[in-house]
N, C-alpha and C positions, 0 to 999 in steps of 0.2 A: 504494500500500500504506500503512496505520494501521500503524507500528508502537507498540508500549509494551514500556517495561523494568520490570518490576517490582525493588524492592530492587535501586532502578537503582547503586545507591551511586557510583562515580566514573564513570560511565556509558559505560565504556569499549566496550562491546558498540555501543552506540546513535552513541558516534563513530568508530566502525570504517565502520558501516555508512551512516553518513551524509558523513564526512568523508575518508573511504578510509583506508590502512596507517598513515600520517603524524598523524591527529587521536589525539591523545593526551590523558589526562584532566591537569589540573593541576596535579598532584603525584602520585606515587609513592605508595602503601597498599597495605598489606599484608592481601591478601582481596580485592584487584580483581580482575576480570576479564582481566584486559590482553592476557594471554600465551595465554588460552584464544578471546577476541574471535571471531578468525578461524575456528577447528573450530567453533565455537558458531553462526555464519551461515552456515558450510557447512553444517551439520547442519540447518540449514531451508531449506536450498535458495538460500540468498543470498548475496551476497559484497561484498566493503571498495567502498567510494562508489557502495554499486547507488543510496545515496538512499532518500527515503520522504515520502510525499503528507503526513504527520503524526504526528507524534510525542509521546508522551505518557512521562516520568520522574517514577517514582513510587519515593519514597522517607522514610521517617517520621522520619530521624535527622538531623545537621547536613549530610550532604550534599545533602537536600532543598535546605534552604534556599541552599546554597550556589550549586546549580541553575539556582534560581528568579531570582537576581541577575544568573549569566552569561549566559542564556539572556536575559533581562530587558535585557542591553544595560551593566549597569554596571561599573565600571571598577575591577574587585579591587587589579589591581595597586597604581594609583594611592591607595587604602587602603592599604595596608604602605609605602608610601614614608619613611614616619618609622619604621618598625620596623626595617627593611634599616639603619640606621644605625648607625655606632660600633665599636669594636670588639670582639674576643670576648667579653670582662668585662659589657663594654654589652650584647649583643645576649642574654648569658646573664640579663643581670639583667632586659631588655626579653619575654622569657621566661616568667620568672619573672610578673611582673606580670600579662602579658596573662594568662595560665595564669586569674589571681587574679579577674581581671575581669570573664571570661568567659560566664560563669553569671550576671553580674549587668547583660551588655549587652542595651540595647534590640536585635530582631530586624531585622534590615538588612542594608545592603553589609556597616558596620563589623566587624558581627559573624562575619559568612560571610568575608570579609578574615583576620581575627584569628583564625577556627577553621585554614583553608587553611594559612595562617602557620607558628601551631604544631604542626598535622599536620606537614606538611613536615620540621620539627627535632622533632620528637619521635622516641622511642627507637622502632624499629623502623617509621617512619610508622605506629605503632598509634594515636595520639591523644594530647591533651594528658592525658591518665587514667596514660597507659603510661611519663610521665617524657622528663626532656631527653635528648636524643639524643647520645654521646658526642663528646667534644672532640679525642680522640685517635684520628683517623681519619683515614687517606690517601687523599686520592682519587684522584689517577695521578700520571703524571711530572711534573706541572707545580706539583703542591701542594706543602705543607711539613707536616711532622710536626706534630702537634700543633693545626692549623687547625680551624675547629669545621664540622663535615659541611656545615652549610648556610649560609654567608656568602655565596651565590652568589646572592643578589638573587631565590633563586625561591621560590615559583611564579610569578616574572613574565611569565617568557617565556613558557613555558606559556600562560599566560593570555592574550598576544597571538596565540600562535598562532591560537588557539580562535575569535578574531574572523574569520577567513579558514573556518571551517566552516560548509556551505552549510544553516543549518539551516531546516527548511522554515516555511513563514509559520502553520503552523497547531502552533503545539508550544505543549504544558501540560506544565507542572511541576507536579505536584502532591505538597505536602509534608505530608505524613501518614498513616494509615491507607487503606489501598489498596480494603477494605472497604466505601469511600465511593463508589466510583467507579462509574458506570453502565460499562455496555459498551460498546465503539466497534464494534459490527456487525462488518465482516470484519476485523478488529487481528490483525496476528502479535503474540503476548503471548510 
């Protein structure tokens, strides 16, 4: 089977179905698919690690490219290794900056790194658009008052998972206008 995700955004449909219950996308956003994945491959006759002969994510915004990196082989995490640094003060003002820079980075790991980043601490995972993500959040028994939601080194983990998803040898990313795309003959779209 050809599958394609259109307005694949964190492509959680396409790692359900390729990577079974456990592939999860890289970060947490608000407007993924995640929690629907499963009804959504049920509802075309499919289900979590049936797999797929090729795959195609199609998406026009920075999850594209972000995509096109991990899919590509390169190593996001190791991009944020100097961000994850410091403490709250630091990583608030490390933040700040990337926020500032963002729009002005060449298109690469770096930048797909640094979008992931501040998605992740951003207020509501809406985007670096939607502001820092509050300082005054608990996150279970083991935190302390006041910690800032994301000093937790992620999306790194995440992103190793992702290396263990079997994804098949004929996968395109394609980051842009969907528009453009010829048709793949039999594709579940």
């Amino acid at each position: 089977m050809k599958w394609v995700e259109l307005c694949c955004g964190s492509a959680a449909v396409t790692l359900r179905l390729i990577g079974g219950a456990r592939a999860v996308p890289p970060v947490s956003y608000q407007g993924a698919k995640r929690k629907y994945a499963r009804a959504i491959l049920e509802s075309l006759g499919l289900r979590a690690g049936e797999g797929a002969d090729a795959v195609m994510l199609c998406e026009v915004g920075p999850w594209g490219e972000a995509w096109s990196h991990i899919v590509g082989g390169f190593d996001l995490g190791f991009e944020m290794n100097p961000w994850n640094a410091g403490n709250d003060a630091e990583q608030v003002e490390t933040w700040i900056q990337l926020r500032k820079q963002l729009p002005k980075m060449d298109p690469g790991p770096a930048r797909a790194a640094a979008w992931l980043w501040l998605l992740q601490r951003s207020f509501g995972c809406k985007g670096p658009h939607a502001g820092m993500a509050s300082r005054r959040i608990t996150l279970g028994p083991k935190s302390k008052q006041g910690e800032w939601r994301h000093t937790l080194d992620a999306p790194k983990p995440r992103l190793r998972k992702l290396e263990a998803v079997p994804w098949p040898e004929n996968t395109l990313v394609h980051h842009g206008d969907a528009r453009d795309i010829e048709p793949f003959g039999d594709a579940v779209v």
